[in-house]
C-alpha positions in Angstrom: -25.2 -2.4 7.0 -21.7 -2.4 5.9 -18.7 0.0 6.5 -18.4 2.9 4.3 -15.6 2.3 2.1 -12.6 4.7 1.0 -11.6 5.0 -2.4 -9.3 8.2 -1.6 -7.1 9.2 1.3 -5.1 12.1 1.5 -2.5 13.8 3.8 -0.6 17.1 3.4 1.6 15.1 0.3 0.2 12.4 -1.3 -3.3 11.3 -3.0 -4.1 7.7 -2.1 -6.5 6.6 -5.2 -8.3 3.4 -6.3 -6.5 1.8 -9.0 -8.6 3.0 -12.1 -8.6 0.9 -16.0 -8.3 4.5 -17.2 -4.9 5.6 -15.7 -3.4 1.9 -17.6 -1.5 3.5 -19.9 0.3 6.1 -17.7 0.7 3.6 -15.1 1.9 1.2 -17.5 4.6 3.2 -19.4 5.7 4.7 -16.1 6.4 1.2 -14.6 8.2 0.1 -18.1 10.1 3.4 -17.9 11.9 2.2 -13.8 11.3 -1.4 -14.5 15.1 -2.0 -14.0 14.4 -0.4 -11.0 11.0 -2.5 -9.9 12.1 -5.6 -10.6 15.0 -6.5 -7.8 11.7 -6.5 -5.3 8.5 -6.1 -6.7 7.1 -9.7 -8.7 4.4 -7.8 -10.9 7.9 -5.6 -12.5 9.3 -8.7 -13.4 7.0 -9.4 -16.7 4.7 -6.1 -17.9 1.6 -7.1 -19.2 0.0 -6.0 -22.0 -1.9 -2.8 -21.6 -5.3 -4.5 -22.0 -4.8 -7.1 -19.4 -3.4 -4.1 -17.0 -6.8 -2.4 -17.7 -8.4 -5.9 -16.7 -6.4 -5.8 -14.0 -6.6 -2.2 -12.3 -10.3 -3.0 -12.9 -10.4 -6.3 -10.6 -8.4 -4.4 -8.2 -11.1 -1.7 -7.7 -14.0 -4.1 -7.9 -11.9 -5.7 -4.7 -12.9 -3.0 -2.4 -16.0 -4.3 -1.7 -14.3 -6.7 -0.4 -12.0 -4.6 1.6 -9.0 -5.6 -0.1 -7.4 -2.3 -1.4 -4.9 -1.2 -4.0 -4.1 2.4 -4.3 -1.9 4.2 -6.6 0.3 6.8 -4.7 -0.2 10.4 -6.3 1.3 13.9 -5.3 -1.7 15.8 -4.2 0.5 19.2 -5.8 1.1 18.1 -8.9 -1.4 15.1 -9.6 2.5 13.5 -10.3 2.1 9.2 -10.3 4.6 8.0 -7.3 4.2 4.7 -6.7 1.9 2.3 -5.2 0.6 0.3 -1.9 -2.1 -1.6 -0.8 -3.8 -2.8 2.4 -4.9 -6.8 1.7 -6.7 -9.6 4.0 -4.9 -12.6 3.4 -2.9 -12.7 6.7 -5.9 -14.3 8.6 -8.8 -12.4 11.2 -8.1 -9.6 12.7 -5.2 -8.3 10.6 -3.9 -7.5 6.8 -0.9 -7.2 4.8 0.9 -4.0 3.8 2.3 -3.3 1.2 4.2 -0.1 -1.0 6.5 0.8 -3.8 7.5 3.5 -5.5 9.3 4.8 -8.5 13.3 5.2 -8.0 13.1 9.4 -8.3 10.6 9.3 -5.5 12.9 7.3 -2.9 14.0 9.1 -0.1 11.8 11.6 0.3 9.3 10.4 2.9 7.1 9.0 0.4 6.3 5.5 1.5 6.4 5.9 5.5 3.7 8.3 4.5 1.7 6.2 2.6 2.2 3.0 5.0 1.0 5.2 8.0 -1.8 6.4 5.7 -2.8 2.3 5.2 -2.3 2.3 9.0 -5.5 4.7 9.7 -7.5 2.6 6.8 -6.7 -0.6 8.8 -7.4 0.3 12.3 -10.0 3.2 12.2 -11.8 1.8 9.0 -11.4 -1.7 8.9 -11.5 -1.8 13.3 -8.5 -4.2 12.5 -5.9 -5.5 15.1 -3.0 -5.7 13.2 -1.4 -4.9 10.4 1.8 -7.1 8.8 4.5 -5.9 6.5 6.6 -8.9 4.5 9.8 -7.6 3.3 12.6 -9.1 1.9 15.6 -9.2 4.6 18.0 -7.4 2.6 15.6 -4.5 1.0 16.9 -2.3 3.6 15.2 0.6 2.2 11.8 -1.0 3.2 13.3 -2.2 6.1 13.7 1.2 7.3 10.0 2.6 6.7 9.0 -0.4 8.2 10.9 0.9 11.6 10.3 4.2 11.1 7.2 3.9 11.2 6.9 1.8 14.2 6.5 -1.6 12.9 8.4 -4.4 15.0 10.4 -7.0 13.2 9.1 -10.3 14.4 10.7 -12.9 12.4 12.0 -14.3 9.3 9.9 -16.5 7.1 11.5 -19.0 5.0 10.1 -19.4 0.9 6.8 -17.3 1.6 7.1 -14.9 -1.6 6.7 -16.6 -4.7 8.9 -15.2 -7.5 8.4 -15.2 -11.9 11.0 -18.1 -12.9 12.5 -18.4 -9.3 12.3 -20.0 -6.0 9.7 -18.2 -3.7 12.2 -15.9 -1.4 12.3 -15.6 2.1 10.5 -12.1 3.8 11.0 -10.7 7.6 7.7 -10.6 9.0 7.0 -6.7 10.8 4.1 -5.8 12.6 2.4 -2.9 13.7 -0.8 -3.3 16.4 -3.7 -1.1 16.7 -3.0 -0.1 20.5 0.9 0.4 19.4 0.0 2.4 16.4 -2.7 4.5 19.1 0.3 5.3 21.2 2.7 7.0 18.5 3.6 10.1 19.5 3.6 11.6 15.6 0.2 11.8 14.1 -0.8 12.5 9.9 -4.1 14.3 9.1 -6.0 11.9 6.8 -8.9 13.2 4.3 -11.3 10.5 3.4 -13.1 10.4 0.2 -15.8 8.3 -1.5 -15.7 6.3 -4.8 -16.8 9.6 -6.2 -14.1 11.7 -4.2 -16.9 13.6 -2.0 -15.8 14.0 1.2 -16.8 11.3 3.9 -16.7 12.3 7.8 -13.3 10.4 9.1 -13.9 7.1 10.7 -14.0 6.9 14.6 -10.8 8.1 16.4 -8.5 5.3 17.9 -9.1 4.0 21.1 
């Protein structure tokens, strides 16, 4: 029998949900609205599709989970408000998966994304039992950089053309990395909710070891 599966997440701030076809068209014009913003670091920014392929899209993206690759948008639980977005993906080989978060240019600098990330932390080492998880940022996003280590991530090294880009050469990244047993030992803890497809309430995976 398979894992039970999260489709929401929740701490004190933020609403971690499934990408869903019908949100396209707030999602979409949202993303238009800060593309200028978007598009220095983020690939997908770089040429807006169409709202019916973004519908196709935010469809494959939840069909995915079953597959444990996830994609969430990033919500304020208060207002409902649409923040950003991160995901947690297995294409880093066993035993790990990569990172990954943005969010709209009003919502930097508030704390936003370090929650999310550690949120994407408890899906990948109390859901997923993984060992690691990876974070590829660009060396000189030094915003990123900085929830990377605020988080507790360690920068392990710089990889050369691993990020391909619309119309450009693929970019470097600095490879960070947070393990399970380092992640475990972090003094600073976030109260995770976890939710079903249907947002019931699931009981929270096993505690760390």
């Amino acid at each position: 029998m398979g894992r039970l599966i999260a489709y929401h997440l929740e701490s004190d701030r933020l609403h971690l949900e499934a990408f869903d076809p019908e949100a396209a068209e707030e999602v979409t014009a949202v993303v238009r609205a800060h593309q200028d913003h978007l598009k220095r670091y983020m690939p997908f920014a770089v040429h807006i599709p169409s709202l019916e392929t973004q519908r196709e899209q935010f469809a494959s993206f939840r069909a995915q989970f079953v597959d444990h690759d996830f994609t969430f948008f990033i919500r304020s639980r208060a207002s409902g408000r649409f923040l950003g977005g991160c995901g947690l993906h297995p294409r880093v080989g066993p035993l790990g998966a990569e990172a990954g978060y943005w969010l709209l240019e009003d919502a930097v600098g508030q704390g936003y994304a370090s929650e999310a990330v550690t949120i994407l932390c408890h899906l990948a080492f109390r859901q997923e039992a993984l060992d690691r998880v990876e974070l590829r940022i660009e060396p000189d996003n030094e915003p990123s950089i900085a929830v990377a280590e605020r988080v507790g991530f360690r920068r392990e090294c710089t990889l050369a053309r691993r990020l391909p880009w619309p119309g450009e050469e693929p970019r470097d990244v600095v490879l960070y990395t947070m393990f399970r047993h380092e992640f475990a030992q972090r003094p600073e803890t976030l109260e995770v909710a976890w939710f079903d497809e249907a947002r019931k309430p699931m009981v929270a995976p096993a505690e760390l070891l």
